[in-house]
C-alpha positions as CSV (number, residue, x, y, z in Angstrom):
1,X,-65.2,29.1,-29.9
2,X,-62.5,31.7,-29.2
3,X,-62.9,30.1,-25.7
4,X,-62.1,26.6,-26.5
5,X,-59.1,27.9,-28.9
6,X,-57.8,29.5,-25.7
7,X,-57.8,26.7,-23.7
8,X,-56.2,24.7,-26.4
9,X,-53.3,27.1,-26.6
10,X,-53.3,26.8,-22.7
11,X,-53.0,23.6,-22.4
12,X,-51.0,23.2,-25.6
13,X,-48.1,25.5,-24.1
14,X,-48.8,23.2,-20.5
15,X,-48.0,20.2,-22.0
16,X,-45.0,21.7,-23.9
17,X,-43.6,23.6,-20.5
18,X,-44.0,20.4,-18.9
19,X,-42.2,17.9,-21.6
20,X,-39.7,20.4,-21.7
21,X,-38.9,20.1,-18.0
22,X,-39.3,16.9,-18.1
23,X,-36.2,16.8,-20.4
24,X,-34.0,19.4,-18.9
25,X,-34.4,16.8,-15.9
26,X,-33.6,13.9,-17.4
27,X,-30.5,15.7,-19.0
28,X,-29.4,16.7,-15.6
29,X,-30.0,13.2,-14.3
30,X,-28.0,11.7,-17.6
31,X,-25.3,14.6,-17.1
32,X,-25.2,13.6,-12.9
33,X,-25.0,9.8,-13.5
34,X,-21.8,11.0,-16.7
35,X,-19.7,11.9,-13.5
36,X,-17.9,9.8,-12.7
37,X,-18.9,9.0,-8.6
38,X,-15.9,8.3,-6.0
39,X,-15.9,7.4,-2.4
40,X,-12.8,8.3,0.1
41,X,-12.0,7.2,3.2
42,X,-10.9,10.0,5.6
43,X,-10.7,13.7,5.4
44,X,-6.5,13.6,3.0
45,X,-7.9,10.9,0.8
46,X,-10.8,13.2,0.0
47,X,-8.7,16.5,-0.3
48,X,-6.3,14.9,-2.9
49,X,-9.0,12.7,-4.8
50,X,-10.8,16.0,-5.5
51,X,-8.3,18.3,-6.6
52,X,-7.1,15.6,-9.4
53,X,-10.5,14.5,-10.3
54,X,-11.8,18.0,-10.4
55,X,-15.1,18.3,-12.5
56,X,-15.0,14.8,-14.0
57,X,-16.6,13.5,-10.7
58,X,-18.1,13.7,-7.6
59,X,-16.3,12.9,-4.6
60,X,-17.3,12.1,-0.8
61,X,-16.1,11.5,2.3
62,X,-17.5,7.8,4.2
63,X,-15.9,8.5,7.4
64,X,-18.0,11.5,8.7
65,X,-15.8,14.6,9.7
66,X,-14.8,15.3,13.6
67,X,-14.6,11.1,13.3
68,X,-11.0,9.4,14.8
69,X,-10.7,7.4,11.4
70,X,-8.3,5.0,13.4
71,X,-11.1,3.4,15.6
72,X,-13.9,3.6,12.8
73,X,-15.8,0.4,11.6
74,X,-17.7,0.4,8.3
75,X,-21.5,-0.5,8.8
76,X,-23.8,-2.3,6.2
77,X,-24.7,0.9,4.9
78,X,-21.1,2.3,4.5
79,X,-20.4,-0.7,2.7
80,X,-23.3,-0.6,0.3
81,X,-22.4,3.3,-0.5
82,X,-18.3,1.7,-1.2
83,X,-20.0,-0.9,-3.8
84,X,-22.4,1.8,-5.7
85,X,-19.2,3.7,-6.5
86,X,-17.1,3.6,-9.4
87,X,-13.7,4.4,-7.9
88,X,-13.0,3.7,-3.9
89,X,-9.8,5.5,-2.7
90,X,-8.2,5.1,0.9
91,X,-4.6,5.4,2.4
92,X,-3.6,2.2,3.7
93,X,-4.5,-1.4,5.4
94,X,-3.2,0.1,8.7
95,X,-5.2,2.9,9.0
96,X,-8.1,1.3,7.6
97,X,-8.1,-1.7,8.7
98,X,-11.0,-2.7,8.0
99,X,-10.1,-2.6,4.2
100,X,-8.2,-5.5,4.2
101,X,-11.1,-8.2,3.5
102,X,-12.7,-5.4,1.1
103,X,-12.1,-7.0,-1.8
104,X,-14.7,-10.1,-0.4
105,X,-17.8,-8.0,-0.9
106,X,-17.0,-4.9,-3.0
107,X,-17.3,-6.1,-7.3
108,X,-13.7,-5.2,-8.0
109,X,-14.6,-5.1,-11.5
110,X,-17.3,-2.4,-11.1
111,X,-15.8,-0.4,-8.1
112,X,-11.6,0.3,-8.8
113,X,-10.1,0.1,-4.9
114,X,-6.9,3.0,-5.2
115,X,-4.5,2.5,-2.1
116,X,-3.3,6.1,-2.5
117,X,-0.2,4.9,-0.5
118,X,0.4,1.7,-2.3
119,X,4.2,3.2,-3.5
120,X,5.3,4.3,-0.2
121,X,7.5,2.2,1.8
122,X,6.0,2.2,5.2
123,X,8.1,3.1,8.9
124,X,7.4,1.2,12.2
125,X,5.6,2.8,14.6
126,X,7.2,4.4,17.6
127,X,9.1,2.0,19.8
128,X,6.3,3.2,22.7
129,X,3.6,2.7,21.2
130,X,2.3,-0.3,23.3
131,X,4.4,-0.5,26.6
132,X,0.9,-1.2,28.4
133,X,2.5,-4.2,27.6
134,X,3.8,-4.5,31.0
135,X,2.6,-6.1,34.1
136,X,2.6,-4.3,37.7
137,X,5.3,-6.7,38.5
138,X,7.5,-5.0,35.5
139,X,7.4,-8.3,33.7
140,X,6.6,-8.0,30.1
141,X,3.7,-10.0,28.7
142,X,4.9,-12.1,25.5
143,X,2.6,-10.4,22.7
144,X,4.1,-7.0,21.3
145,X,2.1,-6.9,18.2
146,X,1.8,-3.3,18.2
147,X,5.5,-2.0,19.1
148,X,6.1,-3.1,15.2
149,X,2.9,-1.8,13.8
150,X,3.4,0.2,10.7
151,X,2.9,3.8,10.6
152,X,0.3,5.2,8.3
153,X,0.3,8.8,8.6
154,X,2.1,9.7,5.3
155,X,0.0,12.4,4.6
156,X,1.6,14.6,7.1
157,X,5.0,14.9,4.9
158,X,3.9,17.3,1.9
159,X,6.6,15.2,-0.5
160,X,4.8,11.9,0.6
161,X,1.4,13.7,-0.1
162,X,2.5,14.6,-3.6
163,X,3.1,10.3,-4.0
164,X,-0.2,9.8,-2.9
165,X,-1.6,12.5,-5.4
166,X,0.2,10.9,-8.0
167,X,-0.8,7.1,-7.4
168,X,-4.7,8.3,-7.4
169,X,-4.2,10.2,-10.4
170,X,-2.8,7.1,-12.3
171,X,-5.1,4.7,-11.1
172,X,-7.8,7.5,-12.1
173,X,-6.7,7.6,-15.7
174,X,-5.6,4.0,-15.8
175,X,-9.5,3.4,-15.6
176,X,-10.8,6.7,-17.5
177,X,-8.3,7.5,-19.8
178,X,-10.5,9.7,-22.0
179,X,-9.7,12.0,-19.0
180,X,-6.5,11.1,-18.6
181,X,-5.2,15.0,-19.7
182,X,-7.6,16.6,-17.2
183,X,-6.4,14.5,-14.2
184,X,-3.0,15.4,-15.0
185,X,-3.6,18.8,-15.2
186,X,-5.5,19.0,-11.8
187,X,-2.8,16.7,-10.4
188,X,-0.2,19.1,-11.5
189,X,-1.3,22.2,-10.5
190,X,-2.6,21.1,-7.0
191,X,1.1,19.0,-6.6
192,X,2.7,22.6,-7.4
193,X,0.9,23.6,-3.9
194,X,2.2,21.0,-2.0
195,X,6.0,21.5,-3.5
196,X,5.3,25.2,-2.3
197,X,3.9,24.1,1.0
198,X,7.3,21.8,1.5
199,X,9.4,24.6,0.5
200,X,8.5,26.3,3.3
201,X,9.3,24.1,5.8
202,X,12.2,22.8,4.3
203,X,13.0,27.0,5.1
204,X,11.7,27.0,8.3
205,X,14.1,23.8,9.7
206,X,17.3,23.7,7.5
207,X,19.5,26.2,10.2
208,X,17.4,24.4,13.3
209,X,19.7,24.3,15.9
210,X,16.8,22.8,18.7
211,X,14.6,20.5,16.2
212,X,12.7,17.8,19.1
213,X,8.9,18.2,19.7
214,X,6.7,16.6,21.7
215,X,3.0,15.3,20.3
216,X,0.4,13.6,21.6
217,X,0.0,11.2,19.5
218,X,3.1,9.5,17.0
219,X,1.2,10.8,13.7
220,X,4.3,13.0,12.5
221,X,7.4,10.6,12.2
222,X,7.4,11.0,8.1
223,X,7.0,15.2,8.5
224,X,9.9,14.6,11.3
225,X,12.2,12.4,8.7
226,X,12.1,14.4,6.0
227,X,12.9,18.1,7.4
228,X,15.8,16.4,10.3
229,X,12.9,17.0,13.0
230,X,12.7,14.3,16.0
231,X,9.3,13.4,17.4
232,X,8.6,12.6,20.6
233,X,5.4,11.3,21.0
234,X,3.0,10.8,24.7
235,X,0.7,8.1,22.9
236,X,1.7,5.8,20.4
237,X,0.1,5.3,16.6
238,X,-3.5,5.6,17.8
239,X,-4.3,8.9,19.6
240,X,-6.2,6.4,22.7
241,X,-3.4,4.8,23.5
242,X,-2.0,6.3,26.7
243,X,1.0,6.1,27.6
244,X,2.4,4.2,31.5
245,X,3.0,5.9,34.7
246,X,6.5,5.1,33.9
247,X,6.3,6.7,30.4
248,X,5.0,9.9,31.3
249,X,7.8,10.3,33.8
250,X,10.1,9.7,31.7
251,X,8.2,12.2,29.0
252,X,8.9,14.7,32.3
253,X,12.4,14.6,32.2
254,X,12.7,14.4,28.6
255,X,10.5,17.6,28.5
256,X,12.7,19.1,31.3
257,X,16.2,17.8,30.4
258,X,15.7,19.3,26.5
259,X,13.8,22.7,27.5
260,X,10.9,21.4,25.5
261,X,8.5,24.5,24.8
262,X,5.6,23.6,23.7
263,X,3.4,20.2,24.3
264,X,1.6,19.3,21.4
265,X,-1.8,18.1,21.3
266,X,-5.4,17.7,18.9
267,X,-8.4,19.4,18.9
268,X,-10.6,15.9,18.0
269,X,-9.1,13.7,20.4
270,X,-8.4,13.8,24.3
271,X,-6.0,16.5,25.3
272,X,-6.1,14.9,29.0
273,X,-2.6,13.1,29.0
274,X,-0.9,16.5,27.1
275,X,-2.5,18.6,29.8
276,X,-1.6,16.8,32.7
277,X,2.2,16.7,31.1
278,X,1.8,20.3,30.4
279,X,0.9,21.0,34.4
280,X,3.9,19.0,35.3
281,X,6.3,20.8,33.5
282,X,5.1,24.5,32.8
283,X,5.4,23.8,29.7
284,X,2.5,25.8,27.2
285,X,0.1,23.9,25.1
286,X,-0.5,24.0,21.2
287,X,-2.2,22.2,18.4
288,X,-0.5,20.4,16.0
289,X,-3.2,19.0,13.9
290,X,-2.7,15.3,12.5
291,X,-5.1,16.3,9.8
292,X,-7.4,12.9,10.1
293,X,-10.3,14.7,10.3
294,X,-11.4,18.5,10.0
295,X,-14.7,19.3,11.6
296,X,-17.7,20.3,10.0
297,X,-16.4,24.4,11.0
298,X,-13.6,24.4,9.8
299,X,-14.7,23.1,6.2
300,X,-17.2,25.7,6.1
301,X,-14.4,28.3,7.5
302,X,-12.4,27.3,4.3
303,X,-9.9,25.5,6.1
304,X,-8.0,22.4,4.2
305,X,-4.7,20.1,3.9
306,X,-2.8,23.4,2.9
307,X,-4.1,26.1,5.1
308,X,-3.8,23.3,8.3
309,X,-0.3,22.2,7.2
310,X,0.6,25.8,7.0
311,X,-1.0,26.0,10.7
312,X,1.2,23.2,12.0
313,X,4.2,24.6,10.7
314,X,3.9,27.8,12.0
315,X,3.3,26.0,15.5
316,X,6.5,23.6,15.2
317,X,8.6,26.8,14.9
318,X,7.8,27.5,18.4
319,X,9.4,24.2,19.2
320,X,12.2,24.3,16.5
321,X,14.5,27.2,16.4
């Protein structure tokens, strides 16, 4: 008897152990599916989306880091992962491209699409962007689509970054406004940062006397704008666009006739062009990093848009004096 009262208590406290965690699961599954679930683009979309969104969501990153977000294609599966979000945030149609016929298959009503750079007039690209456009015979062909294309890389200017901060945060509380104090809050602190970040350079370039630097690819003409920098770039808006035999020449004497320092180029695309400039000239090599991507490393190493920005400026000042 004492037997079979034992094994009711046994399984008694079983069954109660295993209702329990049966609940505790479901709470965590309830408490998972509360946040609220976002999907960014490229490695500065994701930065700024999680610093205003904090512990409200959960954010992640569709184009997969050490990945050249200018040349990346969304596959089925990416698209399906855009739709089964609540909020979708990305920079601009000419970065991602690929965004522009989004609004076809992603339910607009269930999925808010944030163009974090939707309040930012937009430059033209640099005027060499495309002079592949040439034949051998030095006539030019009659399509120049890309020596207009728009420049996207507003990320790189920390008082552009701070718009884009701001237009996700809106757009953010626009949809959850029960949240609305805690985005602002995040916003603020983390736009704090960036103020401190442009501070310093602002520092760094206001007495610049020598203020050209040469890049590999045109990603920093907003950075160069706003601190009275000029940008010379090898390549144009895309990192794989590589520059004539007649353009690198004249990147030669440009490099000689300024006493150029330093040649710029990044770590996750092809240094090739920069190096073969850099052996022409004597001219060193360093990284200025467009911050489209940060590999898997240097996330785990800590590294993000504040630590790299702080990076590239400390690299520019070899250039700028």
């Amino acid at each position: 008897m004492k037997k079979q009262k034992g094994l009711l208590i046994v399984g008694t406290v079983l069954l109660s152990m295993l209702l329990t965690a049966c609940g505790t699961q479901e709470k965590k599954e309830a408490s998972s599916n509360d946040k609220i679930q976002v999907m960014t683009t490229f490695y500065p979309m994701y930065e700024f989306t999680k610093q205003v969104v904090g512990n409200k969501g959960h954010v992640d990153l569709l184009i997969p880091a050490g990945t050249e977000p200018h040349d990346f294609e969304p596959s089925a599966k990416d698209l399906a992962k855009i739709s089964d979000s609540d909020v979708f945030v990305y920079n601009s149609p000419e970065l991602e491209t690929w965004t522009d016929n989004l609004t076809d298959t992603i339910d607009t009503k269930k999925t808010e699409i944030i163009q974090a750079s939707k309040n930012i007039p937009l430059m033209e690209g640099a005027e060499h962007a495309h002079e592949e456009a040439h034949d051998h015979d030095g006539e030019e062909h009659e399509e120049h689509g890309h020596d207009h294309e728009l420049d996207p890389h507003v990320w790189l200017d920390p008082v552009l970054a701070i718009k884009e901060v701001e237009t996700i945060r809106d757009q953010l509380s626009k949809k959850y406004p029960e949240d609305k104090a805690t985005f602002e809050k995040n916003a603020e602190s983390y736009i704090d940062e960036l103020k401190a970040v442009d501070q310093e350079y602002q520092t760094a370039f206001k007495d610049a006397k020598e203020k050209t630097f040469v890049t590999q690819h045109a990603a920093f003409g907003y950075l160069a704008k706003q601190y009275g920098l000029t940008q010379e770039a090898i390549a144009g808006i895309s990192p794989d666009q590589e520059p004539s035999p007649s353009r690198l020449s004249e990147l030669k004497h440009y490099v000689e006739d300024h006493q150029v320092k330093v040649i710029y180029f990044e770590e996750n695309a092809s240094s090739k062009v920069a190096e073969t400039l850099s052996k022409e000239t004597g001219v060193k090599l360093d990284v200025l990093n467009p911050l489209e991507s940060l590999t898997d490393k240097q996330i785990k190493n800590g590294e993000n848009y504040l630590s790299v920005m702080r990076e590239n400026l400390t690299a520019l000042k070899e250039s700028i004096h």
